[in-house]
Backbone as numpy.savetxt, mean C-alpha at the origin, in Angstrom:
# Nx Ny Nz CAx CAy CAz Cx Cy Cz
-8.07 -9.18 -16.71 -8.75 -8.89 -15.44 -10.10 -8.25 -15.73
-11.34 -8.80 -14.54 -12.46 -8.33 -14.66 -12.69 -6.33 -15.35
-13.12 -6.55 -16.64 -13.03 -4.50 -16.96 -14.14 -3.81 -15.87
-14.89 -4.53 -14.54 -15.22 -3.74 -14.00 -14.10 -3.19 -12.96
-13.45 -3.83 -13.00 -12.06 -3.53 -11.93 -11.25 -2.55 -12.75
-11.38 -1.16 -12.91 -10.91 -0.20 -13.29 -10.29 0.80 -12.84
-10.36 0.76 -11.43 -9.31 1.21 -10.09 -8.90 0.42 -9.59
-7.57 -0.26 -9.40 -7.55 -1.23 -8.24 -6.26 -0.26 -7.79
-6.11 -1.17 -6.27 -5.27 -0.65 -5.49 -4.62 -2.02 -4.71
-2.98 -1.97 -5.04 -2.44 -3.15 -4.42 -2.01 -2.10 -2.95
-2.33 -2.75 -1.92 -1.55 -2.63 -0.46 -0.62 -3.67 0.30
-0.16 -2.85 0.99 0.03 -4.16 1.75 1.87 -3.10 2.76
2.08 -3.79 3.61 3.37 -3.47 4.80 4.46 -3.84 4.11
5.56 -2.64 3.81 6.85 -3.20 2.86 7.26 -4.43 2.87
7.81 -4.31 1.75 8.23 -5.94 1.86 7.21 -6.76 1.35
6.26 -6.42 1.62 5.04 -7.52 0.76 5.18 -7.49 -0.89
5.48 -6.51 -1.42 5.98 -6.69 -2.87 4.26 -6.12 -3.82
3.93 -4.68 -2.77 2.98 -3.78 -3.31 3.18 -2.70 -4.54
4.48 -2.59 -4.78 4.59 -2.25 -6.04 5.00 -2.97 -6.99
5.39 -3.92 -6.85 6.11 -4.88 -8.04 4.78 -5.09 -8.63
3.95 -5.96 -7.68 2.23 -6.41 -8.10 2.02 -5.07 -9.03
1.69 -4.02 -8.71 1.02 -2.96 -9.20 1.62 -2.93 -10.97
2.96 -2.22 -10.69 3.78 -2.43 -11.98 3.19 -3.55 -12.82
3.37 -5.06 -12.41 2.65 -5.75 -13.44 1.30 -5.84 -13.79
0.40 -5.83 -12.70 -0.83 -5.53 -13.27 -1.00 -3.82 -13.80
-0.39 -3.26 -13.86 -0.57 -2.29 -15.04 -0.05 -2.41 -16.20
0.59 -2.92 -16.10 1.32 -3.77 -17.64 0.48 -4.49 -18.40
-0.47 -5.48 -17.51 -0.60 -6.30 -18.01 -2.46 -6.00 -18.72
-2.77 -4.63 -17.84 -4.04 -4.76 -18.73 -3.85 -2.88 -19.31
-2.49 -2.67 -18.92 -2.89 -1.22 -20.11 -3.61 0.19 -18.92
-2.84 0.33 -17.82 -3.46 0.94 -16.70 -2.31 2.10 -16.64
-2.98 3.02 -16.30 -1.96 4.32 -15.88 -1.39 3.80 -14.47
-0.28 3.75 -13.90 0.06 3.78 -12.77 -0.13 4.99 -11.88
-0.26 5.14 -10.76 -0.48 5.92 -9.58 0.63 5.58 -8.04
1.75 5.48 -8.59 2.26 5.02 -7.29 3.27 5.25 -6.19
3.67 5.51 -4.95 3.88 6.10 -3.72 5.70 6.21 -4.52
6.09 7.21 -3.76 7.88 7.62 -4.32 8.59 7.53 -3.51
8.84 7.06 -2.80 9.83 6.96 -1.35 11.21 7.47 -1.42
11.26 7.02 -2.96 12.96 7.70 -3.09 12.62 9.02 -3.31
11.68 9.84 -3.36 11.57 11.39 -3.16 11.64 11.77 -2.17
11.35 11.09 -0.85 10.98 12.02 0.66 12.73 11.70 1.10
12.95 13.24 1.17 14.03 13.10 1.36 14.56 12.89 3.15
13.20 12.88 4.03 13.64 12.15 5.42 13.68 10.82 5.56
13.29 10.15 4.51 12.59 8.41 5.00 13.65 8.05 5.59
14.92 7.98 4.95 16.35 7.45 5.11 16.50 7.47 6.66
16.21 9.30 7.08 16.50 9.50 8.19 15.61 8.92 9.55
14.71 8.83 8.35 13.29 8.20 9.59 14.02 6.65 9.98
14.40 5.95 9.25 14.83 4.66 9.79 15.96 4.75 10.77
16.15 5.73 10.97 17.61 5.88 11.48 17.02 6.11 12.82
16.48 7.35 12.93 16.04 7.89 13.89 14.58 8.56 14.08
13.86 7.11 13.80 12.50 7.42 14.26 11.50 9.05 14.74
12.16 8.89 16.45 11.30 9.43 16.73 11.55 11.44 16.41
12.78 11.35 15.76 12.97 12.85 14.96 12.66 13.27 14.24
12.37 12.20 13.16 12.01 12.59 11.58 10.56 11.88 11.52
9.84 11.58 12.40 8.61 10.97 11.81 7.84 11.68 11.09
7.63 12.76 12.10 6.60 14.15 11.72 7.07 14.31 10.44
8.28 14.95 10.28 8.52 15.62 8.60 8.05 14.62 7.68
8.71 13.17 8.09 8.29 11.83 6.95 7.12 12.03 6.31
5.91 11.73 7.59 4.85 11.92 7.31 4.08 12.66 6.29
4.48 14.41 6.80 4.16 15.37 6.23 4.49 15.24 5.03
5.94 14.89 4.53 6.09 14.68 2.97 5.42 13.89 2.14
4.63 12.71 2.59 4.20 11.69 2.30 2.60 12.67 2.30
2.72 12.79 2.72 0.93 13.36 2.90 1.05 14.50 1.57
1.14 15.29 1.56 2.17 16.37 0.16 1.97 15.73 -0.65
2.95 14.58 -0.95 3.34 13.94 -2.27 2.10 13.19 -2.99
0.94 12.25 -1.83 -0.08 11.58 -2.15 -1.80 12.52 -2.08
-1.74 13.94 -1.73 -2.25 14.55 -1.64 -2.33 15.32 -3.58
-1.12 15.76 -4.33 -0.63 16.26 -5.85 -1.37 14.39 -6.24
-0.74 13.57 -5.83 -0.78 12.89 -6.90 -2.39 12.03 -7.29
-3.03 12.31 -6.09 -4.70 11.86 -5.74 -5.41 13.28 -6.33
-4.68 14.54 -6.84 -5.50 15.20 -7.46 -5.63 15.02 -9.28
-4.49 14.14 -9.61 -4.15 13.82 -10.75 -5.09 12.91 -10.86
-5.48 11.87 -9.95 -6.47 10.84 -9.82 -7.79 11.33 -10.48
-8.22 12.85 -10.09 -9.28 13.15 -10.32 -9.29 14.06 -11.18
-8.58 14.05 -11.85 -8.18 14.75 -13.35 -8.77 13.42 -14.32
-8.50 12.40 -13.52 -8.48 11.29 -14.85 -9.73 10.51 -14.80
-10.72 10.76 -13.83 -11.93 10.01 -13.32 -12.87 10.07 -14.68
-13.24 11.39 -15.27 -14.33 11.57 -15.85 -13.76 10.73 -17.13
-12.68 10.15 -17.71 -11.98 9.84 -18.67 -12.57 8.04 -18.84
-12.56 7.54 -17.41 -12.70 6.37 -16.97 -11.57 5.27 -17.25
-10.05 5.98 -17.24 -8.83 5.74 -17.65 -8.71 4.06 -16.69
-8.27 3.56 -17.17 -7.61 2.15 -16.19 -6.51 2.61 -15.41
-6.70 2.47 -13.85 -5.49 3.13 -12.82 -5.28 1.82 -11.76
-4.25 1.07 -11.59 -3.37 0.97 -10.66 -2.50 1.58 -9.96
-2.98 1.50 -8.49 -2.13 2.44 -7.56 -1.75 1.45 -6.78
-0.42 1.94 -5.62 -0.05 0.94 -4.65 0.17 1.50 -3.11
-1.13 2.78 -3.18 -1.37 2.95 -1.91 -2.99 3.62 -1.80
-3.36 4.06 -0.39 -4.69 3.70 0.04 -4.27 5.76 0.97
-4.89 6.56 0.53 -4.59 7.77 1.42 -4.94 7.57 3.31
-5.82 6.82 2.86 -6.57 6.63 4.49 -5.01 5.70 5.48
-4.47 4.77 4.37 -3.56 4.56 5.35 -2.20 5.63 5.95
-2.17 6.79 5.37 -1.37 7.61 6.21 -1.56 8.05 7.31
-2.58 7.72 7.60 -3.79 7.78 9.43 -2.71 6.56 10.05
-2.86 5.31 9.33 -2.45 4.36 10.14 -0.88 4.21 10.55
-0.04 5.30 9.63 1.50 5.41 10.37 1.71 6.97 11.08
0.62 7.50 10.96 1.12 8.40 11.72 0.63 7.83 13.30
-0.59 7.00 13.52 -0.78 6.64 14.68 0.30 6.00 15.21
0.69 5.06 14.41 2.19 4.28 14.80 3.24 4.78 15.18
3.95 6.02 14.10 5.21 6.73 14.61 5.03 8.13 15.06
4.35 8.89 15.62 3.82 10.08 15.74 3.61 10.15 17.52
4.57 11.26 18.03 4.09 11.37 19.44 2.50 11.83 19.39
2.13 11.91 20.45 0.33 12.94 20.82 0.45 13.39 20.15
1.56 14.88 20.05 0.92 16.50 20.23 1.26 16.55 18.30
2.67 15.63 18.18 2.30 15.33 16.52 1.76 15.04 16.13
0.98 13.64 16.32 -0.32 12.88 15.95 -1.33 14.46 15.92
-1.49 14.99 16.80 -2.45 15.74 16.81 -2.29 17.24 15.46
-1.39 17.44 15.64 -1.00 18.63 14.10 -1.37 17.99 12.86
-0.95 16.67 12.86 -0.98 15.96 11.68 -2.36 15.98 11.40
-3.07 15.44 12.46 -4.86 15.57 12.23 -5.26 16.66 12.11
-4.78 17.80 11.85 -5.29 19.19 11.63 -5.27 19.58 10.64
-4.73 19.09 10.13 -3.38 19.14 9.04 -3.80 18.44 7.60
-4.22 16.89 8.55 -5.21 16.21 7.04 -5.93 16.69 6.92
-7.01 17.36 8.42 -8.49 17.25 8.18 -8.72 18.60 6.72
-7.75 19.52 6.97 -7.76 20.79 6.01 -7.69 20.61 4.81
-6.42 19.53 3.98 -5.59 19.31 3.63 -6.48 17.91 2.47
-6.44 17.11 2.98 -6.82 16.04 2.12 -7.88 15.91 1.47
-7.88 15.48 0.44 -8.59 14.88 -0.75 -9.70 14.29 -0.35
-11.09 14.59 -1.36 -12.06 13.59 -1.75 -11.30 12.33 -2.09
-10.84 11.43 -1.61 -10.34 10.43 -2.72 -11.62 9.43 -3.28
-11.57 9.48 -4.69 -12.58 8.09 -5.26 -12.40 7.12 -4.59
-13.40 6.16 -4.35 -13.37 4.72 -4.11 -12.35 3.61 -5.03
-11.68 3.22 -4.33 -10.92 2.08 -5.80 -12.61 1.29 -5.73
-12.60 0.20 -6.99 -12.81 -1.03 -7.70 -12.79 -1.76 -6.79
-11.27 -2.06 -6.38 -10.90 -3.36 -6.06 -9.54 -2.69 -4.98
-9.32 -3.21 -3.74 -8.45 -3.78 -3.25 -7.66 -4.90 -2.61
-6.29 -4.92 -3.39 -5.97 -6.16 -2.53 -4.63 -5.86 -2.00
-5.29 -6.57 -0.83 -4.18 -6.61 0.59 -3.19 -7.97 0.91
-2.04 -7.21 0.40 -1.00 -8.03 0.43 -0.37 -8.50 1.95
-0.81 -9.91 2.34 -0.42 -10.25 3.73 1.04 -10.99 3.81
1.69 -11.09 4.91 3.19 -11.22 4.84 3.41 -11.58 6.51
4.17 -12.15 7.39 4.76 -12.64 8.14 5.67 -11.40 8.57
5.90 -11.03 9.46 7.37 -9.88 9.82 8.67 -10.47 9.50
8.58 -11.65 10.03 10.15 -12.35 9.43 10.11 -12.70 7.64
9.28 -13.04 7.27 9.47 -13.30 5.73 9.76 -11.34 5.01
8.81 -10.59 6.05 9.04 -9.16 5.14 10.35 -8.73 5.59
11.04 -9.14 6.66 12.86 -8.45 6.47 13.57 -9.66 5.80
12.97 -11.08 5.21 14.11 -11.24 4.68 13.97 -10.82 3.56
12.52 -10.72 2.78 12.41 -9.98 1.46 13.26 -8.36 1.55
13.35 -7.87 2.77 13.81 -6.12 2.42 15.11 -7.06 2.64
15.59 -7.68 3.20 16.90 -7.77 3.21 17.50 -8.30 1.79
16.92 -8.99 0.43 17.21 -9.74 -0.48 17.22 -8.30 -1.38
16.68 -7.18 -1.42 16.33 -6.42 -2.06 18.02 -5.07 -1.71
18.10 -5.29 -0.59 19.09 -4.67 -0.85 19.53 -3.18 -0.44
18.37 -2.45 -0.19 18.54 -0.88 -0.29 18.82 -0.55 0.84
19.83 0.14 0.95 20.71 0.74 1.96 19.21 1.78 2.86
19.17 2.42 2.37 18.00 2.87 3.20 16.79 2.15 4.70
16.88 1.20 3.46 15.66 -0.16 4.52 16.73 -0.72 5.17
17.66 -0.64 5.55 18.60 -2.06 6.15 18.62 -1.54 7.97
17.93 -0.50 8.43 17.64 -0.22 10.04 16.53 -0.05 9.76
15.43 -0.78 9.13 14.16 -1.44 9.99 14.35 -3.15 10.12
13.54 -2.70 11.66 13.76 -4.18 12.51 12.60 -4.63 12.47
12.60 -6.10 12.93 11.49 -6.91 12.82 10.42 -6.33 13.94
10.67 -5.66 14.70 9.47 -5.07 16.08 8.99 -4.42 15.20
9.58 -2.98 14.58 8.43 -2.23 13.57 7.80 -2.70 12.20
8.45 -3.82 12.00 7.44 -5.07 11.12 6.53 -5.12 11.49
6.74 -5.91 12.83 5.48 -6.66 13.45 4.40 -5.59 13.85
4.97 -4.49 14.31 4.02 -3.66 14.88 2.86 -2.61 13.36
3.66 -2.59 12.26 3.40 -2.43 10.61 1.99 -3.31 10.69
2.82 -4.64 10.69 1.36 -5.61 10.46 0.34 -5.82 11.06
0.73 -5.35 12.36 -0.64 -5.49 12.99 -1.40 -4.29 12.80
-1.08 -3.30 12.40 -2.08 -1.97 11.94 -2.63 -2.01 10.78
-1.82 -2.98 9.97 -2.34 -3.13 8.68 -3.55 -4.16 8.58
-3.73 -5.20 9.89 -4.44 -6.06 9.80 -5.87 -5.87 10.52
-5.34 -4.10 11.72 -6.97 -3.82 12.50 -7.44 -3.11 11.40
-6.20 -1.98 10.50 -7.05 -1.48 9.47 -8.02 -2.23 8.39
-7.72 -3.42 7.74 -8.35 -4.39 6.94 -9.66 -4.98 7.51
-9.18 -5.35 9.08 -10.43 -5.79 9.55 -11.68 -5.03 9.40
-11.95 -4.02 9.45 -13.06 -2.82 8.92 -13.02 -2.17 8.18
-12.53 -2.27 7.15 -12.28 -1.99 5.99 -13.44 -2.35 5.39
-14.30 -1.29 4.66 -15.21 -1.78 4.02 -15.64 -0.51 2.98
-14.81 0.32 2.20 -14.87 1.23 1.55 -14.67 1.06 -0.15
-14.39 -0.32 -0.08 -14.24 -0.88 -1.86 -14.42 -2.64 -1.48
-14.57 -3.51 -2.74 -14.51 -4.55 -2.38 -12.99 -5.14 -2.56
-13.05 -5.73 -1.40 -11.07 -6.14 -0.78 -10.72 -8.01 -1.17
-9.85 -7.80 -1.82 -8.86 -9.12 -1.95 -8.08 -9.28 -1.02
-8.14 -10.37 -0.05 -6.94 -10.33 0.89 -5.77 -11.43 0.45
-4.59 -10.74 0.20 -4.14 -12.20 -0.11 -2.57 -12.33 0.57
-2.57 -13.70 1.44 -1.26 -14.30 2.11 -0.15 -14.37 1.21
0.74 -13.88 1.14 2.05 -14.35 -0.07 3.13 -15.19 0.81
2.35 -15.94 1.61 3.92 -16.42 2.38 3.92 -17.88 1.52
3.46 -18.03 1.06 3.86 -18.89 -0.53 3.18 -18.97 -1.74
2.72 -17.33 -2.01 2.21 -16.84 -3.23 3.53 -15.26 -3.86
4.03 -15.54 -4.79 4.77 -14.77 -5.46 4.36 -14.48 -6.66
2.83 -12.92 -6.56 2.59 -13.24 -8.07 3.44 -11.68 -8.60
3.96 -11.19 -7.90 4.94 -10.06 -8.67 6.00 -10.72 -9.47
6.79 -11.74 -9.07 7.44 -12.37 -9.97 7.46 -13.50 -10.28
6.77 -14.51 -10.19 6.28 -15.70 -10.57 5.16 -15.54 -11.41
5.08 -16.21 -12.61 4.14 -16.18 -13.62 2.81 -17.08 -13.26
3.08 -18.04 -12.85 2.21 -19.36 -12.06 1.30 -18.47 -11.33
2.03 -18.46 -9.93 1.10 -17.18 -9.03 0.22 -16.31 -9.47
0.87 -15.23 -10.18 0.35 -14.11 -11.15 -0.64 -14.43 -11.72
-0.57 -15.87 -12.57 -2.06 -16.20 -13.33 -3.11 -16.72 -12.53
-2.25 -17.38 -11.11 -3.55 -17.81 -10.12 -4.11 -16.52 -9.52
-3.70 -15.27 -9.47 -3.94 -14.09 -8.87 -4.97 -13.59 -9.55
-4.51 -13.65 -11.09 -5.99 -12.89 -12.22 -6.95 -14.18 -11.95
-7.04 -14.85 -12.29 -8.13 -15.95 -11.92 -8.69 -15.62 -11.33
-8.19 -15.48 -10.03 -9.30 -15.65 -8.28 -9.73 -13.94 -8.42
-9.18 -13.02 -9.18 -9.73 -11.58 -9.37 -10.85 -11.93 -10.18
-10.62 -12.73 -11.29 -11.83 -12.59 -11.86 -13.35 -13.39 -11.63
-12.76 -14.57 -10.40 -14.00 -15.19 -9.79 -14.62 -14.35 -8.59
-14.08 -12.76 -8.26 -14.65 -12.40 -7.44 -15.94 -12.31 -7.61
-16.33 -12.38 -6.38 -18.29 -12.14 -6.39 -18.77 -10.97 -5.28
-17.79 -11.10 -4.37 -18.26 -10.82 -2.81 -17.85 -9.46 -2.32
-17.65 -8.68 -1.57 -16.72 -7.37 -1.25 -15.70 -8.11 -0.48
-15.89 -8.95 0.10 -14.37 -9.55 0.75 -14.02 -11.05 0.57
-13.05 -11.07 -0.10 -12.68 -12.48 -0.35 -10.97 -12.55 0.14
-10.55 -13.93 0.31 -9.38 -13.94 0.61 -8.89 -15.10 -0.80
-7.36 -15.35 -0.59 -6.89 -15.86 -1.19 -5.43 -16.35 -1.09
-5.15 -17.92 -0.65 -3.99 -18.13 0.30 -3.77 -19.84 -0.21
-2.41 -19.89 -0.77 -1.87 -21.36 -0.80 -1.26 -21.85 0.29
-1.52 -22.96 0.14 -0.80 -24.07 1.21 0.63 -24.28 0.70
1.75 -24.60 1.77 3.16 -25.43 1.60 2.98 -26.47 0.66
């Protein structure tokens, strides 16, 4: 992969397969990983269960956890270390708007504004796009008792925040790419068509999407 791409950042709405990507492209060019712990927050479980109780705490843990680990980020900047990450801080704005009453939404914004990080610019992001029905049958093939009470409404409603956020997105240059018949986390084919079209980037926004 292009060595000016020395931050990248895979995203994308569960189920899109944003850490698997990450994992291999850090493998594959020798990159420290940077990436989100879900099996640490010990509400998520509960958040699927019961939404509108545990959002706030969710959140807050998540904000905590990527707050330590974006200061490690900048422990490693002056080094010019190779980092793959498989999240974006700015998108914790975009689920707390989603699951967050007002007056929570509103603590929470008090809360970042104090609270959060300079974060560096990634390199490179790419945004992993996905269908709501293809992303529960992927969480459903995967298995984890945890994910098995999210429904396809908070899919759909996932993707569409993920897609006003992208639309103005203009803080690194962005890969957008459709996987509803691209598998480059575990398909080797894919994967090599993935470094390819990374390394013909030219532009700050490019997409990248196979046909049936």
């Amino acid at each position: 992969m292009a060595s000016r791409f020395r931050h990248v950042v895979v995203e994308g709405p569960i189920g899109a397969g944003k850490t698997s990507l990450a994992r291999r492209l850090g493998a594959s060019i020798g990159a420290r990983l940077l990436l989100e712990q879900p099996e640490a927050n010990p509400f998520l479980a509960r958040f699927y269960r019961e939404p509108a109780r545990y959002a706030l705490a969710t959140q807050l843990f998540f904000l905590a956890q990527r707050i330590e680990q974006l200061s490690e980020l900048g422990r490693l900047a002056p080094s010019r270390s190779r980092v793959v990450g498989d999240f974006l801080l700015d998108k914790d704005a975009l689920f707390a708007q989603l699951t967050l009453a007002d007056d929570e939404l509103r603590l929470y914004r008090q809360l970042y504004a104090r609270l959060a990080p300079q974060a560096p610019a990634p390199d490179l992001v790419i945004y992993l796009q996905a269908a709501p029905g293809t992303l529960v049958e992927r969480i459903a093939r995967r298995g984890i008792a945890a994910e098995a009470p999210i429904t396809e409404d908070y899919l759909r409603r996932l993707t569409e925040s993920y897609a006003r956020y992208f639309h103005d997105f203009d803080a690194a240059p962005l890969l957008v790419v459709n996987t509803e018949h691209l598998n480059p986390a575990e398909r080797d084919d894919d994967y090599a068509l993935l470094l390819d079209r990374i390394e013909r980037m030219r532009g700050r926004r490019e997409y990248f999407s196979l046909a049936t």
